[in-house]
N, C-alpha and C positions, 0 to 999 in steps of 0.2 A: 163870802163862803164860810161855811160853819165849821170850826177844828173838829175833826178827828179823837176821840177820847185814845189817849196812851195807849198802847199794846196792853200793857200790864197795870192799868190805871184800879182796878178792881183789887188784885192782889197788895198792890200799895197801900189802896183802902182799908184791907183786912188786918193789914199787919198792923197799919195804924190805931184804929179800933181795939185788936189787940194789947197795943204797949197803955192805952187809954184805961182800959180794964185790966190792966195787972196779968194778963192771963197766958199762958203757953201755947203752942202747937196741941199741946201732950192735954192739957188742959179742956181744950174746945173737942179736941176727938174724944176722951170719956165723955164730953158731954152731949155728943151728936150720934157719935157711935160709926163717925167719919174716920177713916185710916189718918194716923198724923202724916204719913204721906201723901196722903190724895191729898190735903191742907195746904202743906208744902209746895205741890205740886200747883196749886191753884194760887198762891199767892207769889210763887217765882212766874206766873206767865204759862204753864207747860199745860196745866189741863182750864179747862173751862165747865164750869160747875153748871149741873143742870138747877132751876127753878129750885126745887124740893130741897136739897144740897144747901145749897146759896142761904133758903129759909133757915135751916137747921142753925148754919154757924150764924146769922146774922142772929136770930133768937136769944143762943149761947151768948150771944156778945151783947145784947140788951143794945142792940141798936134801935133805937127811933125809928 
């Protein structure tokens, strides 16, 4: 039987992503034009990012 991915295994990603790129909360929302709260929000677990969302910050973060 196949795990389960984390509850919050996506916002762990982001934050990690983040400290990789030098870059802030505060940072990726001028660049998205994302609330740093919705961010926050998405990388504690509490909201879940739709598609478009998801694209924006991963862009900003020159993810692969």
């Amino acid at each position: 039987m196949q795990k389960l991915p984390g509850k919050n295994e996506l916002g762990d990603l982001l934050k990690q992503w983040r400290g990789v790129r030098g870059r802030s909360q505060l940072d990726i929302s001028a660049d998205t034009g994302i609330s740093q709260r919705q961010i926050s929000f998405i990388e504690s677990g509490r909201s879940v990012p739709n598609r478009s969302t998801l694209m924006g910050i991963a862009q900003a973060l020159e993810i692969p």
